[in-house]
VMD Tcl script that draws the C-alpha trace (Angstrom):
set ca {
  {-47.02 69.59 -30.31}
  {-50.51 70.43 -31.24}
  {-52.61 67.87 -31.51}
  {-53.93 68.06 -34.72}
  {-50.46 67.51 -36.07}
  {-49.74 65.02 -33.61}
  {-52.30 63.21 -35.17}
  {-51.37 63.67 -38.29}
  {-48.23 62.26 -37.58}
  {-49.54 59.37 -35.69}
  {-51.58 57.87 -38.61}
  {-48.83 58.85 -40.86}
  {-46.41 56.88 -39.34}
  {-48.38 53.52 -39.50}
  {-48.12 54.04 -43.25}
  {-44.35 53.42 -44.20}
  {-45.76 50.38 -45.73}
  {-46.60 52.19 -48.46}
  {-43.10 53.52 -49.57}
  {-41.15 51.29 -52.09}
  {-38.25 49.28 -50.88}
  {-36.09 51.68 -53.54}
  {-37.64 54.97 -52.22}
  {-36.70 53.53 -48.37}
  {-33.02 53.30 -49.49}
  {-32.81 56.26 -50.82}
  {-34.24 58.22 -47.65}
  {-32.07 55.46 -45.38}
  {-28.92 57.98 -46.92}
  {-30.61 60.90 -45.23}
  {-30.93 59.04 -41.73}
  {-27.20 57.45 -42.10}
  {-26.65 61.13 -42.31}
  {-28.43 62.34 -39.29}
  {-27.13 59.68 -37.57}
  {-23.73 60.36 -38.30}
  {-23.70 63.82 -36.72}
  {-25.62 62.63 -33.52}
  {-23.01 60.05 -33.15}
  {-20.26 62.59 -32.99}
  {-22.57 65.32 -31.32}
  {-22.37 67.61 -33.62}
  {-25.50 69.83 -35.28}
  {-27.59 68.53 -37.69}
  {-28.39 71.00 -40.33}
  {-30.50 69.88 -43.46}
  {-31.32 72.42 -46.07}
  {-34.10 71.42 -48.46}
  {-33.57 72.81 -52.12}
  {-36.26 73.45 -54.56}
  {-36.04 75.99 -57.84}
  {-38.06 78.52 -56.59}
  {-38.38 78.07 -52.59}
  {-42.20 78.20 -52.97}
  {-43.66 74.88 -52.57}
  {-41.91 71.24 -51.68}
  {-38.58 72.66 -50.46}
  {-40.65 75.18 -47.78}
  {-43.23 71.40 -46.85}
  {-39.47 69.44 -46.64}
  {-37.81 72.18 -44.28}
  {-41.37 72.47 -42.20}
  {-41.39 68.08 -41.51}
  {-37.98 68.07 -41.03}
  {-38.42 70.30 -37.79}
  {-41.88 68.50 -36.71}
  {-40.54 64.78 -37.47}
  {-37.63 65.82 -35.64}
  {-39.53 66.83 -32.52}
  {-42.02 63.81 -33.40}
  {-39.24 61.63 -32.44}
  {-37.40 63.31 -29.77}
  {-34.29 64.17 -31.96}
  {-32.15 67.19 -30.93}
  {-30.01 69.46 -32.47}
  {-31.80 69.35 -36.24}
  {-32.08 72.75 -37.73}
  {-33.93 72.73 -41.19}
  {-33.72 75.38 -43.92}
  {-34.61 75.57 -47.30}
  {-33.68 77.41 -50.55}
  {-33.88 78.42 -53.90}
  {-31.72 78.54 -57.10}
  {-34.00 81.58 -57.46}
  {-36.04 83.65 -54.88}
  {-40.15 83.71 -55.15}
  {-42.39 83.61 -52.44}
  {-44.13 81.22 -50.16}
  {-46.93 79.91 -52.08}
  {-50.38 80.55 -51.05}
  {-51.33 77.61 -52.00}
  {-48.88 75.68 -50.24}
  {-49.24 77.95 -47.11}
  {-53.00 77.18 -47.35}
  {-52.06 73.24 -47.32}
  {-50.46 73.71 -43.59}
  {-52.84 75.57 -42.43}
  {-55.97 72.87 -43.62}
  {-53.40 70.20 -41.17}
  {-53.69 72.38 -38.49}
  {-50.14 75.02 -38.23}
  {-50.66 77.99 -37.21}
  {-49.55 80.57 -39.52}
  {-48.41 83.85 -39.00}
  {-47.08 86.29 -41.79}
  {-44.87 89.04 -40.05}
  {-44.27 91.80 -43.00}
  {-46.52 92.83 -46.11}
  {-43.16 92.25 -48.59}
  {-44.14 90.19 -52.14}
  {-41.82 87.71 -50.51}
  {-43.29 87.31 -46.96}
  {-41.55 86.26 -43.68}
  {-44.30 83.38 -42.31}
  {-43.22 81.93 -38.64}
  {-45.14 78.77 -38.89}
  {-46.50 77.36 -35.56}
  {-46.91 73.53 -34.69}
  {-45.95 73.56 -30.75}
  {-46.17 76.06 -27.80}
  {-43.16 74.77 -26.40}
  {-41.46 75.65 -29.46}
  {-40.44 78.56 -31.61}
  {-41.93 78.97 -34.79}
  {-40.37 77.85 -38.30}
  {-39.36 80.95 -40.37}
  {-40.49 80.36 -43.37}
  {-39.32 82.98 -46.88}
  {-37.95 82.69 -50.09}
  {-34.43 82.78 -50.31}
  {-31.87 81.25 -52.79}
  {-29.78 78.08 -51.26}
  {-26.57 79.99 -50.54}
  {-28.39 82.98 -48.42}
  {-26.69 84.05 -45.41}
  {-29.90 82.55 -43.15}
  {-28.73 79.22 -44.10}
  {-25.53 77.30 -43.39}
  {-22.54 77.26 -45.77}
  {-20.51 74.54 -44.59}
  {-21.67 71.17 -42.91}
  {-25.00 70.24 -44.23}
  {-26.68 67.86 -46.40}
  {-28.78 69.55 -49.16}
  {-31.70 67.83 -50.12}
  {-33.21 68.75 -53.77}
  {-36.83 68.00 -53.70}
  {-37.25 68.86 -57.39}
  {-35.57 67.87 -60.35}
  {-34.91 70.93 -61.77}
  {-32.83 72.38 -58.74}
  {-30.99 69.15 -59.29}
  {-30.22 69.51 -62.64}
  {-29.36 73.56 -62.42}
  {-27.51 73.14 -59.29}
  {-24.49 71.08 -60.48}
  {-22.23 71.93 -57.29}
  {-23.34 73.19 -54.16}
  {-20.25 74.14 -51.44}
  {-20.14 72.99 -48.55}
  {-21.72 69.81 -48.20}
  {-21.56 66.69 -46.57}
  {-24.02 65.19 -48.67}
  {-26.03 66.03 -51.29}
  {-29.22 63.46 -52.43}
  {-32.27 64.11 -54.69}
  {-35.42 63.27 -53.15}
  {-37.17 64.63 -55.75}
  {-41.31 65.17 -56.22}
  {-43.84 66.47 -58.48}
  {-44.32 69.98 -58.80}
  {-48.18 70.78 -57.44}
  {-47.78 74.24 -58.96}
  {-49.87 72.21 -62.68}
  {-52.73 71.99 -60.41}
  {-52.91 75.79 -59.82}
  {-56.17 77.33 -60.21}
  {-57.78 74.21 -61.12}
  {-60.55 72.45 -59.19}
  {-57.65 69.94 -58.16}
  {-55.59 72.57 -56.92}
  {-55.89 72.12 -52.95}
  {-56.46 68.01 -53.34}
  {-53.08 68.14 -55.42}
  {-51.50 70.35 -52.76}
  {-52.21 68.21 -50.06}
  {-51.26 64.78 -51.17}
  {-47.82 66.80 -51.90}
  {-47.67 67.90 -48.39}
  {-48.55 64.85 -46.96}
  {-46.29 62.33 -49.54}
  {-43.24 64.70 -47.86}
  {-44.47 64.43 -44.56}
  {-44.65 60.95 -44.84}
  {-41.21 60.28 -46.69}
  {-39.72 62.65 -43.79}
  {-41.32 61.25 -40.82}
  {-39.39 57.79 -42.35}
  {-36.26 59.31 -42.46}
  {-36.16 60.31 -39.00}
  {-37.72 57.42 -37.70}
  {-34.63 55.52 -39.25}
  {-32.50 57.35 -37.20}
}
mol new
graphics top color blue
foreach p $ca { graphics top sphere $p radius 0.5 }
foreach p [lrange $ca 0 end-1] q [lrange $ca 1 end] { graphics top cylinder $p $q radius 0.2 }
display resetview
């Protein structure tokens, strides 16, 4: 793992102190989850859910590889997804890249492919705006994670899943070209880095 997000992690995970005793339960149901499937050896597949597959579903799918790796968990495969398809952000691309990924966009479409780098031993996330039920992600045995509360609310059933849980956060897209924008961005990126890094610490 680079070391920049090794770090990152590192200082990260000396502050679970910080999340509420309510917010641990809730992301306790994630690593029951993860759990679960390692007890009966089977792949873990997480696909985080967002509206628009621009922002916090793309920063939930990128932690849930890295924590995974953090902690020397095998067999996790993250995705993410849309009720609608977008783009990747800028501005949330531009948040990775200020911790230290290495970013790579591989086609000039409006909504990019980005393989997102964070360990030489590893191959890249592929990160792109797709809606939830898009044939890169899985359709059957998963646990779908909405990280906003308007997926939650427009999504009513999803197929397919073992579980389904709202971890839902604040949408950094008000911040947008104001002089908060990037501050906002971050402490989005790292609140779901931190709440992630939890979850599969748990495990």
């Amino acid at each position: 793992m680079y070391s920049t997000i090794k770090s990152y992690c590192d200082s990260l995970t000396k502050q679970f102190d910080t999340i509420s005793i309510s917010r641990k339960n809730l992301l306790e149901k994630i690593s029951d989850y993860i759990r679960s499937k390692k007890m009966e050896n089977k792949p873990v597949n997480l696909v985080y859910i967002c509206t628009h597959n621009s922002r916090r579903s793309h920063f939930g799918q990128i932690w849930a590889s890295v924590a995974a790796n953090y902690f020397h968990i095998n067999n996790v495969h993250a995705f993410s997804g849309g009720t609608e398809a977008t783009a990747f952000n800028i501005n949330a691309i531009n948040a990775i890249k200020r911790i230290g990924f290495d970013v790579k966009k591989t086609d000039d479409k409006l909504n990019a492919t980005y393989h997102i780098y964070f360990d030489n031993t590893k191959n890249p996330i592929e990160c792109f705006s797709k809606v939830y039920d898009d044939l890169k992600n899985p359709n059957k045995k998963f646990a779908a994670i909405m990280t906003c509360s308007e997926a939650e609310e427009n999504c009513p059933f999803i197929s397919g899943t073992d579980l389904r849980i709202g971890t839902t956060y604040n949408d950094p897209k008000e911040f947008d070209d104001t002089p908060l924008q990037d501050a906002k961005y971050d402490e989005r990126c790292k609140l779901i880095a931190l709440e992630t890094l939890y979850v599969f610490f748990k495990v």
